[in-house]
C-alpha positions in Angstrom: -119.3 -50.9 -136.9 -115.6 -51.2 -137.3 -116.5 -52.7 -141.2 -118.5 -50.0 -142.3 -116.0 -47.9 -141.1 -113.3 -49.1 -143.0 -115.5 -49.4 -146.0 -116.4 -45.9 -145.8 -112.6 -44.9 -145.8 -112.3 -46.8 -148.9 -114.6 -45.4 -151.0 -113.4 -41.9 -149.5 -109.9 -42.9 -150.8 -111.0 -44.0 -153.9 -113.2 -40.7 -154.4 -110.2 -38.3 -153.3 -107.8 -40.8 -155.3 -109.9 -40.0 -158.9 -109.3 -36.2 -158.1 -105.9 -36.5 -157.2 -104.8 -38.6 -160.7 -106.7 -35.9 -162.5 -105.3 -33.4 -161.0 -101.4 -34.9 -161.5 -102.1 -35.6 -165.0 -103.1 -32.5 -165.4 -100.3 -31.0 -164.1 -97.9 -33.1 -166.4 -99.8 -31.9 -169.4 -99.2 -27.9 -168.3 -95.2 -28.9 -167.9 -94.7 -30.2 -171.0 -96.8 -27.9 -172.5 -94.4 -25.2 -171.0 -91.7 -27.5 -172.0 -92.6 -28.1 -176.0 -93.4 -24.2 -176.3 -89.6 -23.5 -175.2 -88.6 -25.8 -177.4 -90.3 -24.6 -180.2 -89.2 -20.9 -179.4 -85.2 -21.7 -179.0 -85.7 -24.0 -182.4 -87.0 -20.5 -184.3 -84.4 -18.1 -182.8 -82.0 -21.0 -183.1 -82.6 -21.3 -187.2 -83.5 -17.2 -187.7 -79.7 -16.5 -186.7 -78.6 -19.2 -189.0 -80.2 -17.6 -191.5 -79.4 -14.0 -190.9 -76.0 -14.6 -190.7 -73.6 -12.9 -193.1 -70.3 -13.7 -194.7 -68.1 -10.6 -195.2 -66.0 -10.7 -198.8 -62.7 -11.7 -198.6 -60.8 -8.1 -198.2 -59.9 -6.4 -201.9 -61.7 -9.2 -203.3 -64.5 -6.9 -204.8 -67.4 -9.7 -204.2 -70.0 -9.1 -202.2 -70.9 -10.9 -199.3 -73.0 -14.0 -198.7 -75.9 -14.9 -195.9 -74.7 -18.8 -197.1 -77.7 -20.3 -194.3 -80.4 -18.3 -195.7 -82.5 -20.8 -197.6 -85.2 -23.3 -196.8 -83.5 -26.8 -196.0 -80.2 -28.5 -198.1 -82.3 -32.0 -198.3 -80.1 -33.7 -195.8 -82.5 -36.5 -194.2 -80.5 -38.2 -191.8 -79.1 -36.8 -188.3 -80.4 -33.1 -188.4 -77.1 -31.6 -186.2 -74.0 -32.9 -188.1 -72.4 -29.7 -187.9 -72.1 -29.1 -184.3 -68.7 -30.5 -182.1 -66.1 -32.1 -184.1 -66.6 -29.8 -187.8 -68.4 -32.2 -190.1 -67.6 -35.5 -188.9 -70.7 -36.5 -191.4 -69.4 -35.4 -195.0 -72.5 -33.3 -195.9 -71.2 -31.7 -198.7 -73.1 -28.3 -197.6 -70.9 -27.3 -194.5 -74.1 -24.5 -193.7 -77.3 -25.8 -192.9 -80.4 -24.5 -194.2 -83.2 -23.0 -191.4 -85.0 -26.4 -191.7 -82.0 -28.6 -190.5 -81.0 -25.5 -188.0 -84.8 -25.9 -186.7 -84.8 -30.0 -186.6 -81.4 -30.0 -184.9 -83.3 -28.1 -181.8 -86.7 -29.7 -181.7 -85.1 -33.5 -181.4 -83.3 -32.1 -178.5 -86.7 -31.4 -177.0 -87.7 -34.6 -178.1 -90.1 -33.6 -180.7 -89.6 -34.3 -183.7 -88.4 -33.0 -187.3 -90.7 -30.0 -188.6 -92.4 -30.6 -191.6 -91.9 -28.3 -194.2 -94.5 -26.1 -195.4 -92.6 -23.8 -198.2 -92.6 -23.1 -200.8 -96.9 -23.5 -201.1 -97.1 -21.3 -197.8 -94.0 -19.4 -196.9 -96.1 -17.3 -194.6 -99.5 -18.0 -192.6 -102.1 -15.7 -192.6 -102.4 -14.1 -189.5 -106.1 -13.6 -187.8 -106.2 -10.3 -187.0 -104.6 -8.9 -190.5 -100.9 -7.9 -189.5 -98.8 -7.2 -192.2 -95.3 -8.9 -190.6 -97.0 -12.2 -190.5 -97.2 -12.7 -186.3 -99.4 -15.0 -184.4 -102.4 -15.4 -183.9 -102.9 -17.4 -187.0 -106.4 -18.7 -188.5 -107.1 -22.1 -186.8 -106.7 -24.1 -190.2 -102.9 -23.3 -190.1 -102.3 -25.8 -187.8 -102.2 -29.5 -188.0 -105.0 -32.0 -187.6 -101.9 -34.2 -186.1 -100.7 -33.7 -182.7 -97.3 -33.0 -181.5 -95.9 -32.6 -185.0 -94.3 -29.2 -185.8 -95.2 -27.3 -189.0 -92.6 -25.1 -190.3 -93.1 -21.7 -192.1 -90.2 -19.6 -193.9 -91.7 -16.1 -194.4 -89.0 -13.3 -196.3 -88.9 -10.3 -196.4 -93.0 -10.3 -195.5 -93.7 -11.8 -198.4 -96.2 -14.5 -198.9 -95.1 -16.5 -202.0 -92.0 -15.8 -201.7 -89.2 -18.4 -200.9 -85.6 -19.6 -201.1 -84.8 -23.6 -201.8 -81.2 -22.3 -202.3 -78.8 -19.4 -200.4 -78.6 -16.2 -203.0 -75.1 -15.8 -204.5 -74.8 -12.5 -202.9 -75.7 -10.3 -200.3 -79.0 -8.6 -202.3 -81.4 -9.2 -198.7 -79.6 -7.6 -196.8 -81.7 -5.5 -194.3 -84.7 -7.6 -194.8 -86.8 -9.6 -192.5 -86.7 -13.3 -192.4 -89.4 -14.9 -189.9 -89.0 -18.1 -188.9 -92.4 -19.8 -187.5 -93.3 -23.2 -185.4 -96.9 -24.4 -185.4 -98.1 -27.3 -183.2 -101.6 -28.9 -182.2 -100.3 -29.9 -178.6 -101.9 -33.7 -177.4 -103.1 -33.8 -173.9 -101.4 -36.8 -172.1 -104.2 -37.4 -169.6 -108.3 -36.3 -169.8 -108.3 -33.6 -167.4 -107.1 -30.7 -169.3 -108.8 -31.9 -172.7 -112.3 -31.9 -170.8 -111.5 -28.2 -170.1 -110.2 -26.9 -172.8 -110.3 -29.2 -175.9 -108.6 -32.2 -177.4 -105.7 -30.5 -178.7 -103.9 -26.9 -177.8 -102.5 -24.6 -180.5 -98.6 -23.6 -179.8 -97.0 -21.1 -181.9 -93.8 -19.8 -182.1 -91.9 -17.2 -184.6 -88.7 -15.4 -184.5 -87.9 -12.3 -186.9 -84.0 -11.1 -187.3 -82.6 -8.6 -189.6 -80.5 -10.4 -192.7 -76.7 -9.2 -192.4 -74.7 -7.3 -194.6 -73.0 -4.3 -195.5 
């Protein structure tokens, strides 16, 4: 009596013990969901005020001014934040960092990694339900097949096609709109959630700011 007992408890355990992992796992997956999507939304408000930022003339010069981080990415491959503490302790010739680098430098602090690119092909992602400023949701083919990998979209001034590999020499977008958006197929870590809602889930975010200037 006593052995059946004790083997009923076991297979009780290891019933309740199946539930249990499942429902852990499943918890981790919604906390790092929750912690990629606030990655992804600092990295776009992070790199959108790099790139609205503006450079006032020096006074009785006559020059305009400059928005000198508005531009797609200056190329630099290697550590994505050599501009923060300490100046520019790396020698980058380009003392302000495009909105790619500004947007990298943020998602490797949330352990993600560097954004991939998607300008100048497709500066802004057409949005599923029409809007003309270019804000989620966007058609499911805008995000990657990958998971966990970023995509990165540049739109200015609302206007697909248009893009900017280098800063302007002046201060001519002024008062426009530049929309800086994050894309990611999201990779369940254990099988709970993906027998609920999928294999992958789509996480979006976009920041629009107002270019400086005067």
């Amino acid at each position: 009596m006593e052995s059946s007992q004790r083997g009923q408890s076991a297979v009780e355990f290891g019933a309740s013990a199946i539930v249990l992992f499942l429902l852990v796992f499943g918890l981790i997956d919604l906390g790092r969901v929750f912690y990629f999507d606030v990655g992804l939304t600092g990295a776009t408000r992070e790199a959108a005020r790099q790139a609205s930022w503006f450079v006032p003339p020096p006074a009785g010069s006559g020059s305009p001014g400059t928005n000198p981080g508005l531009y797609d990415t200056d190329g630099w491959s290697q550590d994505p934040c050599p501009y923060e503490a300490g100046g520019n302790p790396t020698g980058d010739p380009n003392p302000s960092p495009g909105i790619k680098q500004s947007v990298d430098c943020n998602l490797n602090k949330y352990h993600l990694p560097s954004s991939i690119l998607q300008n100048p092909t497709a500066t802004c992602p057409a949005s599923a339900d029409g809007n003309a400023v270019y804000n989620p949701p966007y058609l499911d083919t805008t995000y990657p097949a990958d998971t966990n990998q970023p995509l990165l979209f540049i739109c200015y001034a609302n206007t697909p096609g248009l893009d900017m590999a280098t800063a302007p020499i002046d201060n001519s977008y002024k008062g426009q709109d530049v929309n800086v958006i994050l894309v990611m197929s999201y990779g369940f870590a254990g099988g709970f959630l993906p027998n609920v809602v999928g294999t992958s889930l789509h996480i979006v975010a976009n920041t629009h700011m107002v270019i400086g200037g005067y």
